[in-house]
N, C-alpha and C positions, 0 to 999 in steps of 0.2 A: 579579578579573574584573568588567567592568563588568555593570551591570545591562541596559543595553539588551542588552549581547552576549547575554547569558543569554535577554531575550525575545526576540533575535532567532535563538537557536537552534531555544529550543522550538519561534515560529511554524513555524521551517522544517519541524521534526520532526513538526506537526501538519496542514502541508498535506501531505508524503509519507505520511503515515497515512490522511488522508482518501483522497488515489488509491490509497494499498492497498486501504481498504475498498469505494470505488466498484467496484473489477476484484474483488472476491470477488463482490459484490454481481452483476455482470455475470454473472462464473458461475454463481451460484446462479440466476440468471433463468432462464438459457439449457439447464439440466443436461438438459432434455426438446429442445432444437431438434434436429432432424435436417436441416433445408435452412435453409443463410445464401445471403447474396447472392454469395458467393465459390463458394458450390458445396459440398456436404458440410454434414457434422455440424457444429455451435460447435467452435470447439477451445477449451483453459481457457487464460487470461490469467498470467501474475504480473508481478508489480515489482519491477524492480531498483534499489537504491539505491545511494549512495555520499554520499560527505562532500561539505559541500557545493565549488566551485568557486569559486577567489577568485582576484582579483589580487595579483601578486606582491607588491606593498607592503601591501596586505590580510594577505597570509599570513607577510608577515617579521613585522609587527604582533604577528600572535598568536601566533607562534611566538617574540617576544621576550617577551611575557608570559606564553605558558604559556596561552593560553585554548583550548578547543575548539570545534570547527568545526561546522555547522550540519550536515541533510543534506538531499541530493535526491533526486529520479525518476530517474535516467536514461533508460530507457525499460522499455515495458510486451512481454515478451517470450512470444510465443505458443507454447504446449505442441507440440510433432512428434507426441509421440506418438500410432499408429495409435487408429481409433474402438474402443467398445466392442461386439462385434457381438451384438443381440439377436434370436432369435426369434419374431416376430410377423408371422406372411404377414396379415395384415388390416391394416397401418399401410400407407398412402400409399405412402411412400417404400420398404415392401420390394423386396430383389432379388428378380429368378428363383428362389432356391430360398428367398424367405419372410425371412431375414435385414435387420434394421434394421440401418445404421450409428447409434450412438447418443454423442454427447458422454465423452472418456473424464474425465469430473469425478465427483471421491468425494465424498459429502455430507459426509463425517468431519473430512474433509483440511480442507476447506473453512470448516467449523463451526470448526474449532481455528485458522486461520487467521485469522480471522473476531475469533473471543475473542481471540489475541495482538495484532494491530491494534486490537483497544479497550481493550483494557490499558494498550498502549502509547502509546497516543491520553489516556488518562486522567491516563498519570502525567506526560507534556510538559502536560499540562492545571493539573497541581498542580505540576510548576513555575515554569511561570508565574505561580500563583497566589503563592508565594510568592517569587519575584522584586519582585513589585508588594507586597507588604507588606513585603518586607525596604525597599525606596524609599519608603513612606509612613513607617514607624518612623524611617528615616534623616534624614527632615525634619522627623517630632518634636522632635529632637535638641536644635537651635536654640530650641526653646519656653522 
């Protein structure tokens, strides 16, 4: 495998990590909104990935060497499911009988979500790191 392939997978693996964390982050802002501009509660965000998208001479390339493929975003896909409904007739937004619609985002879900994206984020981070040292040692070589 080349070297650049390798930093040019992590990068890839390290920006869909960053838009995972950015949309947990959104969530975890939002887990109290009850009025967006759309109308209703936040609803929660997540990210969907996949391998990245290449051209067919791209992808004969690396399927005649055996390299693996980057990944992407595809897109950021918003929860259906209904709100959470709380009891508080003193919040603004109650119905007639006192009822809040409230965001349905678990703090748990979200925390662990949260810690797998930086994990994951950490470990495309080391290797990289040691992609770039395996290219420095390799130029030693020559000395």
């Amino acid at each position: 495998m080349d070297v650049f392939q390798s930093l040019k997978i992590g990068a890839s693996a390290l920006k869909a990590q960053q838009t995972r964390l950015n949309t947990i982050s959104s969530n975890l802002a939002n887990i109290e909104t009850t009025r967006t501009p759309e109308g209703g509660p936040y609803q929660r965000r997540t990210v969907q990935f996949q391998s990245a998208d290449l051209s067919f001479a791209d992808r004969l390339e690396q399927s005649m060497r055996g390299v693996a493929q980057g990944v992407e975003v595809t897109r950021i896909v918003t929860d259906p499911s209904p709100p959470r409904l709380v009891f508080n007739p003193a919040h603004p937004d109650a119905d007639a009988e006192g009822y809040v619609a409230m965001p349905d985002i678990n703090l748990m879900e979200e925390m662990t979500d949260m810690m797998t994206a930086t994990r994951a984020y950490e470990a495309n981070i080391t290797t990289i790191k040691t992609a770039k040292r395996m290219a420095l040692k390799a130029l030693e070589i020559g000395r």
